[in-house]
ROMARNU-638347 format. One line per field, with one value per residue (C-alpha): x, y, z; residue number from 0. Coordinates in nm, 3 decimals. Example, Ala and Ser with C-alpha at 12.3 -4.5 7.8 and 13.67 -1.06 7.14 Angstrom:
% ROMARNU-638347
xx: c(1.230,1.367)
yy: c(-0.450,-0.106)
zz: c(0.780,0.714)
seq: c(0,1)
END
This chain:
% ROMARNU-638347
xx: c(0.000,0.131,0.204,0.158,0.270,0.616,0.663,0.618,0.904,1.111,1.122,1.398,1.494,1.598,1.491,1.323,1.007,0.704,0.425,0.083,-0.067,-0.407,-0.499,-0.482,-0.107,-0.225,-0.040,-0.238,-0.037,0.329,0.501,0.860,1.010,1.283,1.261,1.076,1.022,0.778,0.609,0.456,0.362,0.161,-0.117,-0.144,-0.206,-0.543,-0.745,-0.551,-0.740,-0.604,-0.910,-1.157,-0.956,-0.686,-0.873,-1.055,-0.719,-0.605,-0.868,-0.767,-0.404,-0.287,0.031,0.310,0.682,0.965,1.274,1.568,1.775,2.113,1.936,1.547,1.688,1.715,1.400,1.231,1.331,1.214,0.896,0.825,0.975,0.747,0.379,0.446,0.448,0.184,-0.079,-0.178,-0.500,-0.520,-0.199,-0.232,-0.199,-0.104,-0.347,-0.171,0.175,0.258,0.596,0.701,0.836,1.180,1.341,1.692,1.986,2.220,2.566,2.750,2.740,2.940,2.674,2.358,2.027,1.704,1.469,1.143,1.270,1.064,1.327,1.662,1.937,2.310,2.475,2.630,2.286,2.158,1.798,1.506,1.265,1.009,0.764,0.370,0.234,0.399,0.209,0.400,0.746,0.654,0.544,0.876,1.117,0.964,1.001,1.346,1.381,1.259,1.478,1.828,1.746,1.906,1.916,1.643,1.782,1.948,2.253,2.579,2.750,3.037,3.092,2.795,2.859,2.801,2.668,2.271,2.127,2.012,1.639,1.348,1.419,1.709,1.492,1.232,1.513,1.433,1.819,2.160,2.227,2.562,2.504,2.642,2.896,2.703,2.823,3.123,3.133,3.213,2.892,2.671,2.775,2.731,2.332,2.308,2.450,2.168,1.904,2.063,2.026,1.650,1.580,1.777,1.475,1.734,1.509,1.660,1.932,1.659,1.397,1.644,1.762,1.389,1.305,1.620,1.561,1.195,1.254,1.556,1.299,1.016,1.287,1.395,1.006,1.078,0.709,0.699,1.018,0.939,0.624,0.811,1.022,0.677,0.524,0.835,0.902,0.524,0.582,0.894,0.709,0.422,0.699,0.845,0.516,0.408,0.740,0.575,0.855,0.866,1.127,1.417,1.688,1.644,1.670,1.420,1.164,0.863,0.532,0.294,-0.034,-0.317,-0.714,-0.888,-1.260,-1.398,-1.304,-1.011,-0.728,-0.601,-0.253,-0.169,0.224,0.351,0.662,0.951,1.250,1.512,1.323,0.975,0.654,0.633,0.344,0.139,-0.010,-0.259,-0.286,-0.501,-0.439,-0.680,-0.756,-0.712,-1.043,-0.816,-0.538,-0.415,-0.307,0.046,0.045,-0.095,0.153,0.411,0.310,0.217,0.633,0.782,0.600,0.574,0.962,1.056,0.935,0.997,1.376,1.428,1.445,1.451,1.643,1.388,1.057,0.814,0.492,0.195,0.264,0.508,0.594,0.740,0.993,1.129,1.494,1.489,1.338,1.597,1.917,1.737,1.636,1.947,2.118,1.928,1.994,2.354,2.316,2.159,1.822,1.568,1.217,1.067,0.718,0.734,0.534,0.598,0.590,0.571,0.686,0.373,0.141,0.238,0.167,-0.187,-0.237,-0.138,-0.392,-0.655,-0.627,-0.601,-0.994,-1.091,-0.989,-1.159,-1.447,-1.476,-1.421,-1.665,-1.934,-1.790,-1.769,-2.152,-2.242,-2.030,-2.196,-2.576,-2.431,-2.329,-2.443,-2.719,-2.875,-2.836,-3.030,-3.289,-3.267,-3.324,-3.617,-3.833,-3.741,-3.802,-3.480,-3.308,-2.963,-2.761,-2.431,-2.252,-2.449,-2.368,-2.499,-2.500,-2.474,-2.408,-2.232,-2.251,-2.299,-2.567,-2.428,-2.064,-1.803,-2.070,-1.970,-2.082,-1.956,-2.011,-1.970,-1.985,-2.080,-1.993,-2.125,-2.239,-1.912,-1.736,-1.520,-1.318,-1.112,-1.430,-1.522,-1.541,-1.523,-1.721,-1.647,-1.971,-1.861,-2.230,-2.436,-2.327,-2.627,-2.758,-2.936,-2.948,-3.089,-2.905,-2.588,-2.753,-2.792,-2.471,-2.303,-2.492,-2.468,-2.064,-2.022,-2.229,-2.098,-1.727,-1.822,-1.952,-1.654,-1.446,-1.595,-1.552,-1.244,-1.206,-1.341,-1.173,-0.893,-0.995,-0.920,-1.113,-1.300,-1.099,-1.205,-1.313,-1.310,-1.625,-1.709,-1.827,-2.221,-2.413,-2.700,-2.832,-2.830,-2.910,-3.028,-3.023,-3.367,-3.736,-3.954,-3.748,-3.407,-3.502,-3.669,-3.335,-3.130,-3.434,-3.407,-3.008,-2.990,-3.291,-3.087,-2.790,-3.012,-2.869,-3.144,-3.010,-3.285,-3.310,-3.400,-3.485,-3.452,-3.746,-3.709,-3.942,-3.960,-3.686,-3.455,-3.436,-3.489,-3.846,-3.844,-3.750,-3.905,-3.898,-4.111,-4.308,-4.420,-4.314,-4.198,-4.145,-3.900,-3.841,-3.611,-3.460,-3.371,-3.010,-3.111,-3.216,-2.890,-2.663,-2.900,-2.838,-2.471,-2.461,-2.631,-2.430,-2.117,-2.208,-2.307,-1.950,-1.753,-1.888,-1.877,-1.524,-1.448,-1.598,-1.478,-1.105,-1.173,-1.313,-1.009,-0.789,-0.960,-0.923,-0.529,-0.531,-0.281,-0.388,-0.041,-0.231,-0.433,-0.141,-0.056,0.312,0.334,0.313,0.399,0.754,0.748,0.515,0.737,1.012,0.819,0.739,1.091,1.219,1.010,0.853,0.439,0.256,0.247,0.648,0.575,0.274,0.539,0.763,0.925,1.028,1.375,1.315,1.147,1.421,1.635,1.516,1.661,1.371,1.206,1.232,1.116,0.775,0.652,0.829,0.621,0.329,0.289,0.364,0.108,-0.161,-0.119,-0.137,-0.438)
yy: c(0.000,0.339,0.559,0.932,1.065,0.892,0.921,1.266,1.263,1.124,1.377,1.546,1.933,1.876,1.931,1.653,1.531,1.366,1.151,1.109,0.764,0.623,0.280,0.098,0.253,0.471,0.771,1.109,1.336,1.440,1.759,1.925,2.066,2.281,2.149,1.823,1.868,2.137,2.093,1.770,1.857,2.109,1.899,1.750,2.091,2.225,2.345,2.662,2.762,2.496,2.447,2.171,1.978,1.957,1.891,1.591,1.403,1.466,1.269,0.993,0.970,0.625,0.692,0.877,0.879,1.097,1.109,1.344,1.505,1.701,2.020,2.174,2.184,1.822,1.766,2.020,1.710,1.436,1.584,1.652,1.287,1.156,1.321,1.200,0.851,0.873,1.108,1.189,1.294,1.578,1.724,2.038,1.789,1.898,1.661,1.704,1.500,1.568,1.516,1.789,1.720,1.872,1.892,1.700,1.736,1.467,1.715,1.427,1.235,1.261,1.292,1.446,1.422,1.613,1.410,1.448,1.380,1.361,1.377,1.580,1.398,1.526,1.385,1.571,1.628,1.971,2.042,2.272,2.353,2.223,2.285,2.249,2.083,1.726,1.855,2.160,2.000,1.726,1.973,2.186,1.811,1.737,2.093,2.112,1.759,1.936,2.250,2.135,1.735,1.554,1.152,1.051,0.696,0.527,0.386,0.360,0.647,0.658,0.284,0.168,0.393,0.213,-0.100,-0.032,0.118,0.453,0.519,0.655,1.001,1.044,0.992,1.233,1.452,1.487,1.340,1.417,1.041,1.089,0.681,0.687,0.939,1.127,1.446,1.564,1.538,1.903,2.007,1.788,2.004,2.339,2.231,2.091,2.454,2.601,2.417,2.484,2.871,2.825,2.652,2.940,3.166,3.283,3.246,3.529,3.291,3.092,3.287,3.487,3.147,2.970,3.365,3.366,2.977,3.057,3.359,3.159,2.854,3.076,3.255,2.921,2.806,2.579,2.611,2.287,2.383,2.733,2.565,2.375,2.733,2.900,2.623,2.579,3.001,3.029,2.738,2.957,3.258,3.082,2.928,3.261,3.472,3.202,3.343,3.619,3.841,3.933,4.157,4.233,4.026,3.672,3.478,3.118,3.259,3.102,3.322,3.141,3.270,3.098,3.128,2.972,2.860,2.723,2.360,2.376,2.635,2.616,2.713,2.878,2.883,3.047,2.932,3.215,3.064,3.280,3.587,3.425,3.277,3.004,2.852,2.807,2.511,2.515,2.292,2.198,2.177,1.985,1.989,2.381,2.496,2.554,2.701,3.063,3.156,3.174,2.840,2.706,2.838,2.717,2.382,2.402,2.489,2.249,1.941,2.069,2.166,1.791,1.665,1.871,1.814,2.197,2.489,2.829,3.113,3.307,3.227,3.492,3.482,3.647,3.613,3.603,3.231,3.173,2.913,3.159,3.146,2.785,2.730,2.922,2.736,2.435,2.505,2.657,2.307,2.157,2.367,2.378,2.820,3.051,3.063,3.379,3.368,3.675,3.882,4.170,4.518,4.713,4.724,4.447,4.196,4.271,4.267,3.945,3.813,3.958,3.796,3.418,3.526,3.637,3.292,3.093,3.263,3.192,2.845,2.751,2.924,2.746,2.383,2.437,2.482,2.198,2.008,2.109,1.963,1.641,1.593,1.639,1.375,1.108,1.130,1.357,1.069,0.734,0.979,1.018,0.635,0.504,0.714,0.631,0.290,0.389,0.217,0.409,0.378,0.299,0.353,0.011,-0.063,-0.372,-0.434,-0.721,-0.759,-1.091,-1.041,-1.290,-1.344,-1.630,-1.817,-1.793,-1.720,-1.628,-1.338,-1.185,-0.827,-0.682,-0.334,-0.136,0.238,0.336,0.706,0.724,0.681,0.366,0.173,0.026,-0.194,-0.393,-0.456,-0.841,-1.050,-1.415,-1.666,-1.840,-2.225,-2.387,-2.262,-2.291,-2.125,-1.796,-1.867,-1.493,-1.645,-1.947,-1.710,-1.442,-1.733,-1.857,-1.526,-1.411,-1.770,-1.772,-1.395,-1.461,-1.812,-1.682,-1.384,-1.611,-1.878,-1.554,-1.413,-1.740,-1.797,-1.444,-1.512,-1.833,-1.641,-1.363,-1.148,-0.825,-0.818,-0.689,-0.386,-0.438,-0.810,-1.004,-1.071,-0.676,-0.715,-0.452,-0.242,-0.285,-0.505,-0.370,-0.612,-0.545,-0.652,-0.596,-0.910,-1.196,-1.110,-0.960,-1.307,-1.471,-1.258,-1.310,-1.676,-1.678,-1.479,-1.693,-2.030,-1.870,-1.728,-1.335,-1.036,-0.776,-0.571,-0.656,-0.342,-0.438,-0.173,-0.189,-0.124,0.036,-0.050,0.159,-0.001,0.274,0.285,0.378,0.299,0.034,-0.290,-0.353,-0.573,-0.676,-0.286,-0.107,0.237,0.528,0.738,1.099,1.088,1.469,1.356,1.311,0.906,0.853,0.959,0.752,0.479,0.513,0.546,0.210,0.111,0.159,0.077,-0.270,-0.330,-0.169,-0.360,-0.716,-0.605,-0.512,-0.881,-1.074,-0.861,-0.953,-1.349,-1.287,-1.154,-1.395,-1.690,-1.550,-1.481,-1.835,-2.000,-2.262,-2.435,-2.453,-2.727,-3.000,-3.215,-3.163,-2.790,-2.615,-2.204,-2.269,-2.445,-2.203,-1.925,-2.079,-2.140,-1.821,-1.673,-1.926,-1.886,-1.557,-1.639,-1.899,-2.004,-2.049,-2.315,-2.434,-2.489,-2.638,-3.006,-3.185,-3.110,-2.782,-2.803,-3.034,-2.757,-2.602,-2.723,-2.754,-2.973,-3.377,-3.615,-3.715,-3.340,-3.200,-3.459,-3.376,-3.102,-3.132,-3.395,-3.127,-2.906,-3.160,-3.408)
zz: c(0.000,-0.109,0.197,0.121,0.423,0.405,0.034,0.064,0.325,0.087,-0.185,-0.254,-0.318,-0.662,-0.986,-1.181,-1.320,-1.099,-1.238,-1.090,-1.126,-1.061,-0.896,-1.294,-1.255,-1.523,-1.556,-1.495,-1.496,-1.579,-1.452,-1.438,-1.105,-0.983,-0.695,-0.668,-0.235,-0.266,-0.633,-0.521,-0.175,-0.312,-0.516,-0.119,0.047,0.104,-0.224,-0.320,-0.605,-0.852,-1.047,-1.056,-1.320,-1.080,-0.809,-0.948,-1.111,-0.716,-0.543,-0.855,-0.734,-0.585,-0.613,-0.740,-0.857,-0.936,-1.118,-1.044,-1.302,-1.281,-1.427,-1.485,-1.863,-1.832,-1.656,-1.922,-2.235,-1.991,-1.916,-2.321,-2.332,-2.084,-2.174,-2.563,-2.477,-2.207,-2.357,-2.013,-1.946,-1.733,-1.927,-2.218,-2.513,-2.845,-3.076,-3.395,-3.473,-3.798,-3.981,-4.228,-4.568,-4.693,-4.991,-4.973,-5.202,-5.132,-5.208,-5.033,-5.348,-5.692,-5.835,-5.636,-5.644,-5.535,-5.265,-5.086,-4.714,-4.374,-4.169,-4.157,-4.056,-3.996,-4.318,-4.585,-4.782,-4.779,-4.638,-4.771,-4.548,-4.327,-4.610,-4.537,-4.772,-4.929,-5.327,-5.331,-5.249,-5.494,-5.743,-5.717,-5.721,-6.046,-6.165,-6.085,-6.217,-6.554,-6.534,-6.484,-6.550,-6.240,-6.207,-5.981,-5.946,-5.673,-5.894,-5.699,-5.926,-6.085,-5.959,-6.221,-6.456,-6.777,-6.595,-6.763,-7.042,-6.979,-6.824,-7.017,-6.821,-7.056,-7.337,-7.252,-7.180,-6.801,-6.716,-6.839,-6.767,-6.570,-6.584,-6.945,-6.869,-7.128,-6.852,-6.675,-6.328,-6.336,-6.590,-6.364,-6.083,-6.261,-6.274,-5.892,-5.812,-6.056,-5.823,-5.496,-5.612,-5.723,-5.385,-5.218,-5.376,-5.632,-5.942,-6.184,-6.335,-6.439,-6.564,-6.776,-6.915,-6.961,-7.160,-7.369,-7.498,-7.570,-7.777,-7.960,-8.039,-8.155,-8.401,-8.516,-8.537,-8.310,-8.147,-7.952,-7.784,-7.759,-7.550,-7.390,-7.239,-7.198,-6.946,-6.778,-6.731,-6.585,-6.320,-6.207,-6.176,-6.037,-5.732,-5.691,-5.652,-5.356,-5.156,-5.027,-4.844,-4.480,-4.369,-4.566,-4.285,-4.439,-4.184,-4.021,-3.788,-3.660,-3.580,-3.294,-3.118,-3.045,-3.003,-2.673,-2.625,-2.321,-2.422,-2.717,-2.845,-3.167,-3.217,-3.556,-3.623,-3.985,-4.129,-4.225,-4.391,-4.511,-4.455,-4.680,-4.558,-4.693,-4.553,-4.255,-3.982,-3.723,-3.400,-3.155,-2.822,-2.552,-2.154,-2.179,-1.975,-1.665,-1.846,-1.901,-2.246,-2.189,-2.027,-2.344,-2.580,-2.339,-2.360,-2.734,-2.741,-2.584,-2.699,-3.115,-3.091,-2.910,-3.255,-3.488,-3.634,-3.750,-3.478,-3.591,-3.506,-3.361,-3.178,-3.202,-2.989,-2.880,-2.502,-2.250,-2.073,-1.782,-1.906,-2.150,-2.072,-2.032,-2.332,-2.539,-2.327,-2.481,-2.814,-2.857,-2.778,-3.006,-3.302,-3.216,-3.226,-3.036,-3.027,-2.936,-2.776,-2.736,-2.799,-3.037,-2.882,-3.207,-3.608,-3.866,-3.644,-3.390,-3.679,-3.769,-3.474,-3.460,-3.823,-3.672,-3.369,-3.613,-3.822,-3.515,-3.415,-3.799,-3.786,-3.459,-3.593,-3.922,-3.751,-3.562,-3.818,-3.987,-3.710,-3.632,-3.983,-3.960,-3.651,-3.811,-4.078,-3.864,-3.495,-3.550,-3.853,-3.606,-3.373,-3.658,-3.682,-3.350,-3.270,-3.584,-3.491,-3.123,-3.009,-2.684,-2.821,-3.125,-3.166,-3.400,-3.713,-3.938,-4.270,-4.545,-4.883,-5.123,-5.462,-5.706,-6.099,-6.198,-5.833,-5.981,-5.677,-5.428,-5.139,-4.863,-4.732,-4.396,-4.311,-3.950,-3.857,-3.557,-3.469,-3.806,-3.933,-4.085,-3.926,-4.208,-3.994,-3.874,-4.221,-4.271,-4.598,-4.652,-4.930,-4.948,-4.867,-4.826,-5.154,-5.494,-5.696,-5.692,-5.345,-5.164,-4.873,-4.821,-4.855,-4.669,-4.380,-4.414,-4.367,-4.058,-3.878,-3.900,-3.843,-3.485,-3.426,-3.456,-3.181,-2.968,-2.997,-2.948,-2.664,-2.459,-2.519,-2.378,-2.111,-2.029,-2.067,-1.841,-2.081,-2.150,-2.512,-2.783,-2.933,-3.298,-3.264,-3.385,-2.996,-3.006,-3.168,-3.326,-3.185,-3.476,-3.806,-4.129,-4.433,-4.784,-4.845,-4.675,-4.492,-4.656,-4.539,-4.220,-4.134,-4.208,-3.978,-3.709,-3.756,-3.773,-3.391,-3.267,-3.328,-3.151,-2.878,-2.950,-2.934,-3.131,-3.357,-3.714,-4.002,-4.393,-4.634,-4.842,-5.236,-5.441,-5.819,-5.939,-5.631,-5.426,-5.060,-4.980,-4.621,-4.304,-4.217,-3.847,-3.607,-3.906,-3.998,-4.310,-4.154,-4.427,-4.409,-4.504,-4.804,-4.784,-4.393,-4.280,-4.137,-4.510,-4.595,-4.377,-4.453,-4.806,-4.791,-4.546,-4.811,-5.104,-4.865,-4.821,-5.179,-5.305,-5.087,-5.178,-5.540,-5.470,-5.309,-5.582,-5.865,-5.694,-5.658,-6.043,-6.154,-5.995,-6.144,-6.512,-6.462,-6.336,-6.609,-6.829,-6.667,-6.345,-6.539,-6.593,-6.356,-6.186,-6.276,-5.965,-5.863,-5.947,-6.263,-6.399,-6.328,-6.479,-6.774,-6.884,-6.812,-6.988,-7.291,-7.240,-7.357,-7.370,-7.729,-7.721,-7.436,-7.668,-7.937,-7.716,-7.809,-7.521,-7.539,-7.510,-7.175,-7.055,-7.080,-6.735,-6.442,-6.253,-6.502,-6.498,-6.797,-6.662,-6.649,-6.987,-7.163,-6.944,-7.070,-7.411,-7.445,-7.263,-7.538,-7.872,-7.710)
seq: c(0,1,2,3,4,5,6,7,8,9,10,11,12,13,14,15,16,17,18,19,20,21,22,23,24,25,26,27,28,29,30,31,32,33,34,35,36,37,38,39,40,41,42,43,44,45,46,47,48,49,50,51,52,53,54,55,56,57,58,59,60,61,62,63,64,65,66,67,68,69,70,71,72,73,74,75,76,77,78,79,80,81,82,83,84,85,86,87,88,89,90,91,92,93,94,95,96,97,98,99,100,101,102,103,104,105,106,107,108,109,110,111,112,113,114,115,116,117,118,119,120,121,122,123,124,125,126,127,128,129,130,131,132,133,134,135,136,137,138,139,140,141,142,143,144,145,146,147,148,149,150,151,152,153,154,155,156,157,158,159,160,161,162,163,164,165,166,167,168,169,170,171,172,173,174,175,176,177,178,179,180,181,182,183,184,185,186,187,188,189,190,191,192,193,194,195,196,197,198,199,200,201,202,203,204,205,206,207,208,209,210,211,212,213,214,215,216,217,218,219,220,221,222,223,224,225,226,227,228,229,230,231,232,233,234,235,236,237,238,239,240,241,242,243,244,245,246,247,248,249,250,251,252,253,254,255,256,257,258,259,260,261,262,263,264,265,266,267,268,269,270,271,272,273,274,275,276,277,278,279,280,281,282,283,284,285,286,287,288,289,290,291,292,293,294,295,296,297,298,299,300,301,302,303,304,305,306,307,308,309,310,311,312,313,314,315,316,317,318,319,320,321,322,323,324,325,326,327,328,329,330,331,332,333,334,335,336,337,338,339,340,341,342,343,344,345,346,347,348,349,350,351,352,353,354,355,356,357,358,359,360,361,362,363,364,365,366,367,368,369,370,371,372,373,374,375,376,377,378,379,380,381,382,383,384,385,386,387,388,389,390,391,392,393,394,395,396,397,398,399,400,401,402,403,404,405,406,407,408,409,410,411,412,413,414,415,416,417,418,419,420,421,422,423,424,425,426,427,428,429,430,431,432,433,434,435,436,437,438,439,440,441,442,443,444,445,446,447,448,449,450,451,452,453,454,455,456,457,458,459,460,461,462,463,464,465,466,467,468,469,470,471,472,473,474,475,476,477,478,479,480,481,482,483,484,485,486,487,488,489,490,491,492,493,494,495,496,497,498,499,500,501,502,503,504,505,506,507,508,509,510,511,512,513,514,515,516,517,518,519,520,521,522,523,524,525,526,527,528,529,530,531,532,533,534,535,536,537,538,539,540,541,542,543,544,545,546,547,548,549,550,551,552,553,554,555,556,557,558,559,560,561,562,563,564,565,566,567,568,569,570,571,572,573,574,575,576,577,578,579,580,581,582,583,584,585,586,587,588,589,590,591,592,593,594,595,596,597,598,599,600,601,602,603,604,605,606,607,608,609,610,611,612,613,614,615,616,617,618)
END
């Protein structure tokens, strides 16, 4: 038994980082310290206006532990360390974790190359970025790829030069194929530096080039090259008008303020690289209701710059933190330079900082309309749902479909909603085993029988096991089941859960002569259903879910069966014979024409089989 009173004894005067823990041993909590001693005995004090947040995850503590560091720098990295693998709940949590993309140019090699990169490692490549969106850094690779036509292969160069023909980029003329030695080393180099300067935002050289060679084709009337010049000039000057400048100092800055409702903030951070915006991100951050604003954009810091591999030189934000100072000593470690943190009072720099402010309100705003919408779609339709079927609660829907052309390859398909939303990881495919015409209901049957039989085998063994039930497992049933059909399938699925003593309600989706949804069967009543409501809708779209996923299933088990190769047919000719085969003699009619001798000359093949199958093909 944990013993607070002597634990608290116990803790030292040091810095470090503590973690709260409930009676699971789940963590609550995680929190830095200067000195450990009297940051912990405080959550064990009398209420001293903490907040009700606070107050609650206390009265949830079991038990808690500490670990002591040599610095509160060091205790700062475990703490960020600590909450990212946790997630704990009554922490500030930043929800997003993305990775940016960069644009690598590998200026280690002999001859270089231009990447798309998610990380940025310290090698001898040279890194562009972090760039916001992975199109636009795709976008500009191939563009460059176009403008000063760099390999894009991975060949060991100038070891294999020579080794292989040269790629169809050479062809198109995309690559000077330094492969062939069809370049100098030094020429090669002359167009890496050409790119380097473009990525730089040096784009003069070029556009003065791309101009010069289109008004020297056009002379020559040359119009297809002179076309050529023209699309590649605009994409330039399309790159170069997205750099919108800054400030005239180019240096990497980032710009963060935020927006706070009662239950979310949304941090809005834009990206300045070498004195250019050149693009923009928002975040949300959770468990804020108790927080100020500068404690938000304190913790928004120190868990987004953890993960993200490129610090700027400058931090500029909308509020003053606490932690400032010891957030520059250790963003400046990371970067290797000095790093500044500080909120601009005056000028440009201020009114950039109002403009991330004023897009972190518009975002928040706009979500939550959309999320108001999304919400109508999906939770607001199963709503509509259970009350015109007068059920008190649905929340997992599964529905049924069989595929099948004149009983050929008969499927089943089962789909799941959950919130009005699918849950494609629950979706579950059936190759019908029991029916082999076009028998909808003996399918249907099949279908429903081992989908329930398999939860129920699953859920005792569970339970055998003292296990808890795993989440998206068959042992979790539906609220509800949805059948593709009206009275006839709905009496299936009735039957099906009778035999297996499981009371789950059963809806049919009655057609009407054009086979569209008119309304639901349930309890033996035809209920209609308004067609313009947002129920219909997710109805419909089950619906059409169901019936494109077993399509899907049997259009694959279709497809397979007609590449199935004739050599399947003859006896002895297995996976690895076949393949042999048709390297060996490249189609099917050459192994048609075959004489024996021929096959013999494959060293998996043995007498019996080479005649094998010559005799398949002349009897």
């Amino acid at each position: 038994m944990f013993n607070f009173e002597e634990e608290l004894k116990k803790l030292p005067s040091k810095p470090g980082v503590y973690m709260m823990r409930d009676v699971s041993d789940t963590i609550l909590y995680v929190g830095k310290a200067i000195n450990l001693r009297s940051r912990v005995r405080s959550y064990f004090r009398e209420n001293i206006g903490r907040g009700p947040a606070i107050d609650k995850m206390v009265t949830l503590i079991a038990r808690f532990e500490y670990i002591v560091t040599d610095s509160e720098l060091e205790a700062l990295v475990l703490e960020n360390n600590l909450i990212k693998e946790h997630s704990p709940k009554y922490n500030t949590l930043l929800k997003d974790d993305k990775t940016y993309p960069y644009i690598k140019v590998t200026v280690g090699e002999d001859y270089p190359r231009i990447l798309f990169s998610r990380t940025m490692k310290k090698d001898k490549s040279k890194y562009f970025g972090p760039y916001t969106s992975a199109a636009a850094v795709k976008d500009t690779i191939e563009l460059l790829n176009k403008l000063y036509q760099l390999r894009t292969c991975n060949r060991s160069l100038p070891r294999d030069i020579g080794n292989e023909r040269p790629c169809l980029n050479y062809h198109i003329k995309q690559c000077l194929a330094p492969c062939q030695a069809y370049v100098s080393k030094e020429q090669y180099r002359e167009q890496v530096a050409g790119a380097l300067e473009f990525l730089s935002g040096n784009y003069n050289p070029i556009l003065k080039d791309l101009e010069e060679k289109m008004k020297n084709a056009a002379t020559s009337l040359e119009f297809e090259e002179a076309a050529k010049y023209r699309d590649l000039y605009q994409s330039v000057k399309q790159v170069s008008q997205k750099q919108k400048i800054t400030d005239s100092v180019g240096e990497d800055k980032d710009v963060i303020a935020l927006y706070q409702d009662e239950t979310e903030a949304v941090v809005q951070v834009f990206f300045v690289r070498d004195g250019k915006l050149i693009g923009r991100e928002h975040y949300y951050m959770t468990n804020v209701s108790e927080n100020s604003k500068p404690e938000i954009l304190e913790d928004f810091i120190k868990q987004f710059y953890a993960g993200t591999p490129f610090i700027p030189k400058e931090l500029m934000l909308q509020y003053e933190i606490q932690d400032a100072s010891l957030i520059e000593k250790w963003l400046s470690q990371r970067k290797g330079n000095r790093v500044y943190v500080h909120v601009p009072k005056i000028g440009s720099k201020e009114k950039l900082v109002e403009m991330a402010a004023q897009n972190a309100k518009l975002v928040l705003s706009q979500d939550r309309e959309k999320l108001k919408r999304e919400e109508g779609r999906t939770i607001g339709a199963v709503k509509e749902i259970a009350t015109l079927l007068g059920l008190e609660h649905i929340n997992r829907m599964e529905a049924f479909d069989i595929s099948n052309i004149n009983g050929f390859e008969n499927v089943g398909s089962m789909v799941v909603y959950e919130k009005g939303k699918p849950k494609r990881s629950d979706y579950r495919k059936f190759k019908i085993k029991s029916v082999s015409g076009p028998d909808d209901y003996a399918c249907m049957r099949e279908v429903l029988s081992r989908r329930f039989q398999h939860g129920l085998e699953e859920s005792k063994e569970l339970a055998e096991k003292d296990m808890e039930q795993e989440y998206g497992s068959f042992t979790k049933f539906p609220d509800l089941l949805l059948m593709d059909g009206g009275r006839g399938q709905v009496n299936i699925a009735l039957s099906v859960l009778e035999e297996l003593h499981i009371h789950i309600p059963v809806c049919g989706m009655v057609k009407d002569d054009n086979h569209r949804t008119r309304g639901l069967y349930f309890n033996n009543i035809e209920l209609p259903i308004d067609t313009h409501s947002e129920g219909f809708k997710l109805i419909t779209r089950i619906q059409d879910e169901a019936h494109r996923f077993a399509i899907e299933y049997h259009r694959s088990l279709r497809s397979k069966t007609q590449v199935k190769s004739v050599l399947d047919d003859i006896p002895g000719v297995g996976p690895a014979r076949r393949k042999a085969l048709m390297r060996h003699f490249k189609s099917l009619e050459d192994i048609k024409n075959a004489t024996v001798e021929q096959l013999l000359q494959l060293s998996e093949m043995n007498e019996r089989v080479a005649q094998d199958i010559y005799d398949f093909f002349r009897h």
